[in-house]
C-alpha positions as CSV (number, residue, x, y, z in Angstrom):
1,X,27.5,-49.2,-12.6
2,X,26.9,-52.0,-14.8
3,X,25.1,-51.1,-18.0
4,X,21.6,-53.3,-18.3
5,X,21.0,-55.6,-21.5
6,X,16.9,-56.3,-22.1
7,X,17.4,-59.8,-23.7
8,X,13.8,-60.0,-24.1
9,X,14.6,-57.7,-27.0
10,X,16.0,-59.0,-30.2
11,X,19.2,-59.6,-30.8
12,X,19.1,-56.8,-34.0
13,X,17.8,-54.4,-31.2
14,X,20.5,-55.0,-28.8
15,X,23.3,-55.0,-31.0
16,X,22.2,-52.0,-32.8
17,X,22.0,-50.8,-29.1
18,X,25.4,-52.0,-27.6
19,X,27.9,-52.6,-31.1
20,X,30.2,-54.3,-28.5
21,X,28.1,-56.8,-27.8
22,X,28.5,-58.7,-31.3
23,X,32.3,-59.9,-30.0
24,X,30.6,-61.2,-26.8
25,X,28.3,-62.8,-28.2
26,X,31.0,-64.1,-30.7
27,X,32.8,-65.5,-27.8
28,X,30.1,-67.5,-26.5
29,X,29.5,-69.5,-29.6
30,X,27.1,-67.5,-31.6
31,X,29.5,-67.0,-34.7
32,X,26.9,-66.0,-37.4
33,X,26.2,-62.8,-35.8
34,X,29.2,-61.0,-37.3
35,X,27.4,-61.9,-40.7
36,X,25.6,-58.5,-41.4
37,X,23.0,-60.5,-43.6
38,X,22.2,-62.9,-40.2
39,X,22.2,-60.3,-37.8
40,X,19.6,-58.3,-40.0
41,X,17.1,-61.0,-40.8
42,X,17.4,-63.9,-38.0
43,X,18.5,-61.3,-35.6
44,X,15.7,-59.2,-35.9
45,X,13.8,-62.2,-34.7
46,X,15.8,-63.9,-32.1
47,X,16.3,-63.5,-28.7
48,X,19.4,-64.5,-26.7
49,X,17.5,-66.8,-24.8
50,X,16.0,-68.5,-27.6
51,X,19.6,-68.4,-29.5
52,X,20.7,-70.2,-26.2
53,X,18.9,-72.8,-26.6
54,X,19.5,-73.2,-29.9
55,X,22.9,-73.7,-29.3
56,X,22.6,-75.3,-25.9
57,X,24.4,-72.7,-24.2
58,X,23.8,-72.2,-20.6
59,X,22.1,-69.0,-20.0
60,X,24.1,-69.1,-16.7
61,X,27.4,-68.7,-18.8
62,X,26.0,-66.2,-21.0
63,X,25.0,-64.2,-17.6
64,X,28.6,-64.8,-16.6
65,X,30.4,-63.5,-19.6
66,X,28.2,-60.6,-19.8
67,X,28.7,-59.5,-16.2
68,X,32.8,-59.9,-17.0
69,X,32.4,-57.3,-19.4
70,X,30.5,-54.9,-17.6
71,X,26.9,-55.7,-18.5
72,X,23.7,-56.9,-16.3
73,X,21.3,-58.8,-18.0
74,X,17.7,-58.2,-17.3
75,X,14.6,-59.3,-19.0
76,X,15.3,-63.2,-17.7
């Protein structure tokens, strides 16, 4: 069973959640969240989604390298 990702949460929240999650997100192009001082200000306020489109990332490859590593987002 796939574990479940809320990414109507923050991105603090999940993190603090899932600790794994910071090298996935990593891979996708969101580099400053292994900066401890990001992740605990900006991420406390920012959602993957809005991260996403920040970074003009498809949320469709975002759902994709998530559900490689064993994770279901829901919350879309």
């Amino acid at each position: 069973m796939k574990k479940q990702i809320d990414i109507s949460k923050s991105v603090y929240e999940i993190c603090t959640e899932n600790p794994d999650i910071i090298d996935i997100m990593k891979d996708l192009g969101f580099e400053s969240i292994t900066n401890p001082g990001m992740l605990n200000t900006v991420g406390r306020v920012m959602t993957i989604s809005k991260g996403a489109a920040m970074k003009n990332i498809p949320m469709d490859k975002i759902k994709d390298k998530f559900a490689e590593k064993g994770y279901e987002l829901t919350g879309l």
